[in-house]
C-alpha positions in Angstrom: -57.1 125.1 -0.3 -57.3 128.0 -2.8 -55.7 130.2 -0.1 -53.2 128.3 0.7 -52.2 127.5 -3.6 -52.0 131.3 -3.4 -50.1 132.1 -0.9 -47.3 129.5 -1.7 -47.7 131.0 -5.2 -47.1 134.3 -4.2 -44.1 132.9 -1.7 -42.3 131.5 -4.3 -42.4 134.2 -6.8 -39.7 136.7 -7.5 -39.3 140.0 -8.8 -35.7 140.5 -10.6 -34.1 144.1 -10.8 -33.3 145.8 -14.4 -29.3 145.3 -13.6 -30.0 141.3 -12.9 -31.7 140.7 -15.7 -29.6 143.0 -18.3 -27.2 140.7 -16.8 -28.8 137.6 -17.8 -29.4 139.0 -21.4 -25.6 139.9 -21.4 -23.9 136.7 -20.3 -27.1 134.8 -22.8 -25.8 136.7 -25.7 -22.0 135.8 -24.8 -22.5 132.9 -25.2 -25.1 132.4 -27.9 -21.6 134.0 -30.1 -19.9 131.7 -28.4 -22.3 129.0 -29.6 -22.7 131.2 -33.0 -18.9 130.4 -33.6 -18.8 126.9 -32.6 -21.8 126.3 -35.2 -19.9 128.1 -38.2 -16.6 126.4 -37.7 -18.2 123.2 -37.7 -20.2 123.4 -40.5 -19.4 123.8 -43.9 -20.4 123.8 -48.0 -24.1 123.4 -48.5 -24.7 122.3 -44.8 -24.2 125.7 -43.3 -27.0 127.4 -42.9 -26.3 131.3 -41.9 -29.9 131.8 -41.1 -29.9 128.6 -38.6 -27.2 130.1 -37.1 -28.4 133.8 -36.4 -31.6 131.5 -35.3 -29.7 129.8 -33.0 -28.6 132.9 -30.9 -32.2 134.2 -31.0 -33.0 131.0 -29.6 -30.6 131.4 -26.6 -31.9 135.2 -25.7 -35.6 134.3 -26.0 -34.9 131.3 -23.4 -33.3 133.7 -21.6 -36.4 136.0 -21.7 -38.8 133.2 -21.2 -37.1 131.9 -17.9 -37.3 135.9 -16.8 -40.8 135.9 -16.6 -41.5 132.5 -15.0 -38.6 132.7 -12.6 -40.0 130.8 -9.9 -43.9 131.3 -9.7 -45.4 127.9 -10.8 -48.4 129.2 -12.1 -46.0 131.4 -15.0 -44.3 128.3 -15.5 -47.2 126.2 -15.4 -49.2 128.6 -18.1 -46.1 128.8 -20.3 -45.8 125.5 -20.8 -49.5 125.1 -22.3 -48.9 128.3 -24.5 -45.8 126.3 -25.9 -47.3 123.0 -26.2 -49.7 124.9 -29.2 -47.3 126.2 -31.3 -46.0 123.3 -34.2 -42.4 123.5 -35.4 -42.3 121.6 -38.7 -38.4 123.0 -39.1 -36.4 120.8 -41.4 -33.0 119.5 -40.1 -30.3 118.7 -42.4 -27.6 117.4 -40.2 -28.5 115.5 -37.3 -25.8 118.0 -35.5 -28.5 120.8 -35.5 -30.8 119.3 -33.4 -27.7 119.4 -30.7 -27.2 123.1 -31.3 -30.8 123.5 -30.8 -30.9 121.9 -27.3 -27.7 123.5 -26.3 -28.6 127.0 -27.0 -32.1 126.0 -24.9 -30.0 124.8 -21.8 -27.6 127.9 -22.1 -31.1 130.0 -22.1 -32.3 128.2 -19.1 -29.2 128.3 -17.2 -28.9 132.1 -18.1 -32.5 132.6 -17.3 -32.3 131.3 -13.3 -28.4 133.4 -13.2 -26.6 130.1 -12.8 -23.6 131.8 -14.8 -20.9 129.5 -13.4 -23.0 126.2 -14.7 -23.7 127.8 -18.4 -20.1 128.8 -18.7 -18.1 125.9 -17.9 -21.3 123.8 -19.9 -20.7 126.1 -22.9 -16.8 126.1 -22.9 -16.9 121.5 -22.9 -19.6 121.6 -25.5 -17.6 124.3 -27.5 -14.2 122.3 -27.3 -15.9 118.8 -27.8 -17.8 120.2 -31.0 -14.7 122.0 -32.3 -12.9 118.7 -32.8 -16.0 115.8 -33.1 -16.7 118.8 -36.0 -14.1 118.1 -38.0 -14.9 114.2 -38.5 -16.5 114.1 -41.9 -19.1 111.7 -42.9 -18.6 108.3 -44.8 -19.7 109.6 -47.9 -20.9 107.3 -50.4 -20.4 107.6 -53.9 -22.8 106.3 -56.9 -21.5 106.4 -60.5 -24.3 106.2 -63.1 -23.5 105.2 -66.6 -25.8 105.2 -69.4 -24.8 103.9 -73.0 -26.1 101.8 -75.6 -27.2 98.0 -74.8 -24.5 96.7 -77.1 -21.6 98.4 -74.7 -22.9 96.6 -71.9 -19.8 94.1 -71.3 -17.5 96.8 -72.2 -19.1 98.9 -69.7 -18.4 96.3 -66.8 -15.1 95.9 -67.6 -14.0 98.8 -67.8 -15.6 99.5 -64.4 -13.6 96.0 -63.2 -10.3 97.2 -64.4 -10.5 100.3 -63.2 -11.5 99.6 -59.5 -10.6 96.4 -59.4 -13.5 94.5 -59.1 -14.2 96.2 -55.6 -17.5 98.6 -57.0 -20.9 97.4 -56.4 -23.5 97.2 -59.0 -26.6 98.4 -57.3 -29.0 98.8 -60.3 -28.9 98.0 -63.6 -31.2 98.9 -65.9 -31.8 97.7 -69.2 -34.0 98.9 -72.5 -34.3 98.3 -76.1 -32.1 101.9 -76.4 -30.0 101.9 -73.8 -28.5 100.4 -70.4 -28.1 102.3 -67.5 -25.6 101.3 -64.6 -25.7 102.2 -60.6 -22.1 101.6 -59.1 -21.6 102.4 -55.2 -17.9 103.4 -54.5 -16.0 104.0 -51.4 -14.0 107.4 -50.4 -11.5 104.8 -50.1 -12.1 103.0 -53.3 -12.8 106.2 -55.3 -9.2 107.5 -54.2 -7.5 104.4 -55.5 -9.3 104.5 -58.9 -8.0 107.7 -59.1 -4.4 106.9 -59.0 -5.0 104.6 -62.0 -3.3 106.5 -65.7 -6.7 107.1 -67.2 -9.7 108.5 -65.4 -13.3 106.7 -65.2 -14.9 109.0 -67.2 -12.9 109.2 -70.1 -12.0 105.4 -69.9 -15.7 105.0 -69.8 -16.1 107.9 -72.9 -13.7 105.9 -75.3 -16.0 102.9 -75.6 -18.8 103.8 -78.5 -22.0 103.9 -77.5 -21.5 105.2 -73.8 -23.3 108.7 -73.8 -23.9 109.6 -70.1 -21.1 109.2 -67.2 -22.0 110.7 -63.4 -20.5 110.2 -60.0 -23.2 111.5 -57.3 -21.9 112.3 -53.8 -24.5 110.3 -51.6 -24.5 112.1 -48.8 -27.1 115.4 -47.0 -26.0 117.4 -50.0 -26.1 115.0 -52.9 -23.5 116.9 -54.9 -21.8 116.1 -58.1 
């Protein structure tokens, strides 16, 4: 049994030439710019991570290496896969797109790996064009205005809010103390847009009333901007 496991190890093992697999590192790195670009085009402000990205065409060429050395023995592939199942990644990812980069520059690796250039090409150029232009779709970002003013503003505080959006802002959290009275409001692009075409702003509607000290509008979204 142990001589036959050998011998169909041996059988199915094969030893690449220097020109195959500069060739294999060449068309990997191709298209890990290729993925590079996609990655910085559709990313942008405080989502962008440069050092993500240069990770992500390290991550094409070391799949590339990786698939080099197992090629086709099973007992490579079979001993790589328990040296990969110890090592952790505890890698934070702030858009859900990265994890899709991540897997992309994998199966690029792979495909680059066993020389199925053809396959990682045409796979590359879809993914490229479909990212390019699901890329540009930006999120439904949410809005949250937080006012803070004296207890005795309170109703002047709501209404203004009312006029100004038109009764379509949601209170989410009010808070109330013997010194002051803070307000959570969740807004809309949509609705935001619309109070903006109003003559007066929010903010200095809201700064006229006495007793209002504190006026924000927080972008809730992955990079909770002001």
């Amino acid at each position: 049994m142990k001589n036959l496991v050998a011998q169909l190890t041996q059988t199915m093992g094969s030893d690449l030439t220097i020109e195959q697999i500069c060739l294999n590192f060449a068309v990997a790195l191709l298209l890990g710019a290729v993925i590079y670009i996609s990655y910085r085009f559709s990313h942008s402000g405080a989502v962008y991570s440069a050092r993500f990205n240069v990770s992500l065409l390290m991550l094409t060429l070391i799949t590339t290496l990786i698939m080099n050395v197992i090629g086709n023995n099973i007992a490579l592939s079979l001993g790589m896969v328990g040296a990969l199942s110890i090592v952790r990644f505890r890698t934070a990812i702030k858009d859900p797109r990265d994890s899709t980069y991540i897997f992309w520059c994998i199966a690029v690796g792979i495909s680059c790996g066993v020389s199925y250039y053809a396959l990682a090409a045409i796979g590359t150029g879809t993914i490229f064009l479909t990212m390019l232009v699901m890329g540009t779709i930006k999120a439904n970002d949410r809005y949250l205005l937080i006012i803070r003013g004296a207890p005795a503003s309170s109703s002047q505080i709501e209404e203004a809010v009312l006029l100004q959006y038109e009764g379509k802002a949601l209170l989410r959290v009010r808070n109330e103390g013997t010194e002051d009275v803070e307000y959570i409001y969740e807004l809309s692009q949509r609705i935001l847009e619309e109070g903006k075409r109003k003559s007066m702003d929010i903010h200095e509607a809201l700064f006229l009333l006495e007793g209002v000290n504190h006026v924000d509008l927080v972008c809730q979204n992955e990079e909770m901007s002001r």
